[in-house]
C-alpha positions in Angstrom: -50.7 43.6 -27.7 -49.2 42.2 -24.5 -45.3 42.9 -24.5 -42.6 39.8 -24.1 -41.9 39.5 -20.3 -38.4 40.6 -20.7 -39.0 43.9 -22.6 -42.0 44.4 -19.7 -39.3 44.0 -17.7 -36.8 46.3 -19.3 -39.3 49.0 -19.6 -40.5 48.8 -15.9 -36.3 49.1 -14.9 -36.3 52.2 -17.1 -39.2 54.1 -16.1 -37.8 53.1 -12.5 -34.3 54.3 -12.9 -35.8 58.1 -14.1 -38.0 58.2 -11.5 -34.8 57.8 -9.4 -32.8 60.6 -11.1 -36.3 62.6 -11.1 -36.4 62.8 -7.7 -32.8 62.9 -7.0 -32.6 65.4 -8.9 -35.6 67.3 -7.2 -33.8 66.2 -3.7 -30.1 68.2 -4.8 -32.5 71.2 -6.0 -34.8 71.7 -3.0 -33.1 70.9 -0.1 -29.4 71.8 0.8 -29.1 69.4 3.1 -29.1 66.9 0.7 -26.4 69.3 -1.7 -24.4 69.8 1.8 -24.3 65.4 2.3 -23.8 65.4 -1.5 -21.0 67.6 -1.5 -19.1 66.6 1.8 -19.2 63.1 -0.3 -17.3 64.8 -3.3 -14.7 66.5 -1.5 -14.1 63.5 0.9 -13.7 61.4 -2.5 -11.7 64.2 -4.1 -9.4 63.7 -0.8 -10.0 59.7 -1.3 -8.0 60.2 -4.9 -5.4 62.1 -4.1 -4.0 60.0 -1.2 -1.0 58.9 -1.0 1.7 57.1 1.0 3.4 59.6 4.1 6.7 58.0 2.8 5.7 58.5 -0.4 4.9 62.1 0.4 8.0 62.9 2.2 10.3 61.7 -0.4 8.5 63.6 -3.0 11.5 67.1 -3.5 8.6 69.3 -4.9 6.7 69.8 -1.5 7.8 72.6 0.8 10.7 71.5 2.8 8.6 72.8 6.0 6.0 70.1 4.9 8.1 67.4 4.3 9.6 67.9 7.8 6.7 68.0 9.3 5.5 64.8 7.4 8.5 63.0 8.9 7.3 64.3 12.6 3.8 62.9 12.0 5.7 59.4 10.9 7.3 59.6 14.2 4.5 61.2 16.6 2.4 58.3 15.3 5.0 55.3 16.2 5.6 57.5 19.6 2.0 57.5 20.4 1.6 54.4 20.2 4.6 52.8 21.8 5.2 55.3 24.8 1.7 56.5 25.5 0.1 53.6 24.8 -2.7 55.0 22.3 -4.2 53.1 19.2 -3.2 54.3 16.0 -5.8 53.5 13.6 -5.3 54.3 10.1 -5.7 58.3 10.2 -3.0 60.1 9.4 -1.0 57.3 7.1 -1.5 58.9 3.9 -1.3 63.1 2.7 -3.1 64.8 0.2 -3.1 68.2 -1.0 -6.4 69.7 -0.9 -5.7 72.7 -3.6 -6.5 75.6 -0.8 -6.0 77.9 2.2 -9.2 76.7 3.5 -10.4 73.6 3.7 -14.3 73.9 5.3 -16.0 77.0 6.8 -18.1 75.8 10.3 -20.9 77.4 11.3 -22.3 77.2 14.8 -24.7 79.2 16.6 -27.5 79.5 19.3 -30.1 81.7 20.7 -29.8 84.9 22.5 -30.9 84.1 25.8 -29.7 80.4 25.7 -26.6 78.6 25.5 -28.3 75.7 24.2 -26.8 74.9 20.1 -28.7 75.4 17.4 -28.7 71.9 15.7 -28.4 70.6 11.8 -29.7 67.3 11.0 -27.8 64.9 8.3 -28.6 61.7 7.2 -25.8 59.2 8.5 -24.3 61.6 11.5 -27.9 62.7 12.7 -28.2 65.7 14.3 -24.9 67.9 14.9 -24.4 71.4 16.5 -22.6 72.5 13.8 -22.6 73.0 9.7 -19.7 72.6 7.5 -19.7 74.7 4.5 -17.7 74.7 1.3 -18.5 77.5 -0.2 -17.3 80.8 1.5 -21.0 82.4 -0.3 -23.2 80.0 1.0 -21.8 80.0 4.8 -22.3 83.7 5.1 -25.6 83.8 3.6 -26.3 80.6 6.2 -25.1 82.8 8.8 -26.8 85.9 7.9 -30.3 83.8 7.4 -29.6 82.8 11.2 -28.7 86.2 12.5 -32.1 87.2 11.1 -34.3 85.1 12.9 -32.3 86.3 15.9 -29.4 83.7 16.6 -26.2 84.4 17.3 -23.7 83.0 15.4 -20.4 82.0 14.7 -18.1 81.1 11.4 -14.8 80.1 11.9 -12.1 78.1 9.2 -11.4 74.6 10.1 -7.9 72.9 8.4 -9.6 69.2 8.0 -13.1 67.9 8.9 -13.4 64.4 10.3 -15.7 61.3 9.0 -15.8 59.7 11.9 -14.0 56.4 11.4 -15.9 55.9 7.9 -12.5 56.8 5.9 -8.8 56.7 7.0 -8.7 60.5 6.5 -5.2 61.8 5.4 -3.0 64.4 7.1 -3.8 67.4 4.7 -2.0 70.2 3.1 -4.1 72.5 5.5 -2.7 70.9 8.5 0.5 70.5 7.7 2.3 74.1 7.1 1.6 74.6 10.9 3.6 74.6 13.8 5.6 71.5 14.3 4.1 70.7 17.7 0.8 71.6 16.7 0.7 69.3 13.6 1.9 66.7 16.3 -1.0 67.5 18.6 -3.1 67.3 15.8 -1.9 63.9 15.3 -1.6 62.3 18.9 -5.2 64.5 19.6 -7.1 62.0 16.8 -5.2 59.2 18.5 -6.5 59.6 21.9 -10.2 59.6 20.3 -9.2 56.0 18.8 -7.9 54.7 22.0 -10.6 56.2 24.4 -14.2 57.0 23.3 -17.4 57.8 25.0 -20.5 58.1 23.1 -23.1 61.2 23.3 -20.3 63.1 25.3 -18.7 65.3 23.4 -17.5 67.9 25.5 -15.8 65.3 27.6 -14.0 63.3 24.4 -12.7 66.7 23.2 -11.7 68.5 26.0 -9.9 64.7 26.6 -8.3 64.7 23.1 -6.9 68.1 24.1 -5.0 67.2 26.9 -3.6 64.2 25.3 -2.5 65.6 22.3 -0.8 69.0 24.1 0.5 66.7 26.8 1.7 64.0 24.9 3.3 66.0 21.9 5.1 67.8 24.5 6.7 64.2 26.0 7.4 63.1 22.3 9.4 66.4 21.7 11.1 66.1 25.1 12.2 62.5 23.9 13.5 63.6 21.1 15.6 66.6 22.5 12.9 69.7 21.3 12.7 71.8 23.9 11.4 74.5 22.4 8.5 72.5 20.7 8.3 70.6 24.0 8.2 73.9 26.2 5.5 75.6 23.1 3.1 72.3 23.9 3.5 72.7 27.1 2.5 76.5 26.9 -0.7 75.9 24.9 -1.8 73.6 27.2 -1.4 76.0 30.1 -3.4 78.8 28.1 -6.4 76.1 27.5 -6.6 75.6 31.0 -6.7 79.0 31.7 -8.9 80.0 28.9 -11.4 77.0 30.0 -11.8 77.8 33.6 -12.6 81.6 32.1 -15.0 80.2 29.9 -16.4 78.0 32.2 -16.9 81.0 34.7 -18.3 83.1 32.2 -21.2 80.3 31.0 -22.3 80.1 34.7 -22.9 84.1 35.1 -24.8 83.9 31.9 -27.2 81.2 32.7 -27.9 82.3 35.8 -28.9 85.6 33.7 -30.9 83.7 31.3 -32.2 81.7 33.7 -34.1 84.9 34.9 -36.0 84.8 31.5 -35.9 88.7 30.8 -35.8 90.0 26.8 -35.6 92.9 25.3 -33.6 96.3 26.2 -33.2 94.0 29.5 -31.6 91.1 27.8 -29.3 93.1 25.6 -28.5 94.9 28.3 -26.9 92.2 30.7 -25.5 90.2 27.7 -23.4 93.8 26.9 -22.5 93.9 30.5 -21.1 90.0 30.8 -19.7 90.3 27.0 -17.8 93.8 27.6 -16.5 92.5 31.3 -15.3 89.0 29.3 -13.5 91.2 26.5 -11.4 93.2 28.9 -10.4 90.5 30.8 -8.9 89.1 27.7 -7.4 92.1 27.0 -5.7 92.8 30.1 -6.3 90.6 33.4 -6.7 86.7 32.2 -4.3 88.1 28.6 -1.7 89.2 30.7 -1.5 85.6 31.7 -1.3 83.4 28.7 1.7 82.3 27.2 1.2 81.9 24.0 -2.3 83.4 22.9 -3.0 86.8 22.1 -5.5 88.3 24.7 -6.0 91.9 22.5 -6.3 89.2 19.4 -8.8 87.2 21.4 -10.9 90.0 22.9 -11.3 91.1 19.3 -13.1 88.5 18.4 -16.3 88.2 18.2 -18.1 87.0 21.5 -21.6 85.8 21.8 -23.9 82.4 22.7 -22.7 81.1 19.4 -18.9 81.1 20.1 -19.1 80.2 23.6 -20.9 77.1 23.3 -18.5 76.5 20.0 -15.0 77.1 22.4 -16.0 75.5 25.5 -17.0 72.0 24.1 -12.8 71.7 23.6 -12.0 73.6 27.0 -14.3 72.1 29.5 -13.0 70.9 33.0 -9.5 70.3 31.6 -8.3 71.5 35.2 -9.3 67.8 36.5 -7.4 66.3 33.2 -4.6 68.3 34.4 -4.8 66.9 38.1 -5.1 63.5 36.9 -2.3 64.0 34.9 -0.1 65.2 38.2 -1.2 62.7 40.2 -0.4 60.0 37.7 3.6 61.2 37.9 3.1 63.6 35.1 2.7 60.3 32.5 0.3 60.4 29.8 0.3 56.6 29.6 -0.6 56.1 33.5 -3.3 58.9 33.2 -5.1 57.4 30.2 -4.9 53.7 31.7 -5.9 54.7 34.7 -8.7 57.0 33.1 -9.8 54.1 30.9 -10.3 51.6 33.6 -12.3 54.3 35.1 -14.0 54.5 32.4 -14.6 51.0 31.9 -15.9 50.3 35.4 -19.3 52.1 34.9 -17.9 56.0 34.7 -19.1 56.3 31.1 -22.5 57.0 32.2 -21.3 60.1 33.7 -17.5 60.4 32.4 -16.8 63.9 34.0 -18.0 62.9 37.4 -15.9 59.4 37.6 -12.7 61.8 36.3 -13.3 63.8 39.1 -13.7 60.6 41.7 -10.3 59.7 39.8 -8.7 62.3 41.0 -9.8 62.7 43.8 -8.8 59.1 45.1 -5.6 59.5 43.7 -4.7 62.8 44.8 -2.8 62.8 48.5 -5.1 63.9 50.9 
């Protein structure tokens, strides 16, 4: 007997609706990278929930004093920022929440022996990414172990907040904000300058940029307010990035030109000990006995391969010509990113590193 349309109907939407949840279901069990979207979702929406008001937040008695301080600093930075230097605000940073935890996301990065080329994750939505966030302390060391196996360095480092990329007004978290004060503040005016000047496929460039805003600017917003000491610690950091990116810069060209000669084996490990172990005590005396703030022992105790390399030098590259450019535009972060901007904006976006060094070079006395 033929069925009434409408229970044809019905019966057509249910067997559709478990076929959904079927495969779904076969999608979360099979492939991570489908648990991994799934699960970046949940904790951005557990984030979403929590939200609240930074005035709300920094009334509220029960947070750490040190938190609620520095919740009035990121009130301030951001009204700063966008006043003085001239950035664009956005949303970011308007609301807190409390994520529960030390550790917000574990990052995993890493690359082949004899390249420095990143290994890449594909995600629906973002595409593909040189990096993989990880939840789950468990599941990023067996991620890094499975790579280390098929003969990849690697690297796994903590990260206080992840980024979604303009989809959600993400909150200043409870991660970030039991730091120091200007480093909450860079944190701050650094997401700003991503908002206000952006260049597509070029990472390296709207990092290392983002850097030298947010050291540069939160040491002018501290200097305005009579902080010298967070002013001069700003200051400081941003001196040991430069340093630390010219080393790093130095010590990627020695090892391409050794990869570049395509040996393996004994051979291989050999030269990567030899470039490694040189790098390490540097840090630990020569180039260490020069930063401000880092550690050099600290840092030459790290671990120090392809994968962490390629991971560092994407926030430290060329910041030498950002710091020229800054000189030569009267030490003012406002005239630097105008300037920058409109250099930008006149066709430099195809090659942003090169027009920043044209920049500076016609502004610069000869």
């Amino acid at each position: 007997m033929k069925l009434p349309a409408w229970r044809a109907w019905r019966r057509a939407a249910v067997v559709t609706v478990a076929g959904v949840v079927v495969l779904l279901g076969l999608a979360i069990a099979v492939s991570p990278d489908v648990r991994f979207v799934l699960r970046g979702a949940y904790e951005q929406g557990r984030l979403m929930l929590r939200r609240r008001p930074l005035t709300e937040a920094l009334a509220d008695s029960t947070l750490p004093a040190a938190w609620r301080t520095n919740i009035g600093l990121v009130i301030a930075a951001r009204a700063y920022a966008d006043s003085a230097l001239g950035l664009t605000p956005g949303a970011s940073f308007t609301t807190f929440a409390e994520v529960g935890r030390d550790t917000l996301v574990l990052v995993l990065s890493a690359a082949p022996k004899n390249s420095l080329e990143p290994y890449r994750w594909w995600f629906p939505i973002v595409g593909s990414v040189p990096y993989h966030g990880f939840f789950s302390r468990a599941r990023a060391e067996a991620a890094a172990r499975d790579l280390a196996a098929r003969g990849y360095d690697t690297s796994l480092r903590p990260a206080s907040a992840f980024s979604t990329l303009g989809w959600f007004n993400d909150p200043l978290l409870s991660t970030t904000v039991g730091g120091h004060r200007a480093g909450v503040v860079e944190t701050v005016i650094h997401e700003m300058a991503h908002t206000t000047l952006y260049v597509p496929n070029a990472t390296p460039f709207d990092e290392s940029f983002a850097q030298f805003v947010g050291y540069r600017g939160a040491e002018a917003f501290f200097r305005a307010r009579g902080d010298t000491a967070a002013a001069e610690w700003a200051a400081a950091v941003w001196r040991d990035e430069v340093r630390l990116g010219a080393f790093y810069h130095a010590l990627v060209d020695s090892l391409r030109a050794v990869y570049a000669t395509g040996i393996t084996g004994a051979a291989l490990d050999s030269a990567r000990l030899h470039h490694y172990g040189r790098a390490r005590a540097a840090l630990a005396s020569g180039l260490g006995g020069t930063l401000e703030r880092y550690d050099g022992g600290q840092l030459a105790g790290r671990t120090l391969n392809n994968a962490t390399v390629v991971a560092t030098t994407i926030y430290r590259t060329r910041l030498e010509l950002f710091e020229a450019l800054y000189t030569a535009a009267g030490r003012d972060v406002r005239t630097a990113v105008e300037r920058l901007a409109a250099a930008l904006d006149a066709g430099g976006k195809r090659d942003p590193f090169a027009a920043l060094d044209s920049l500076v070079g016609a502004l610069s006395p000869s």
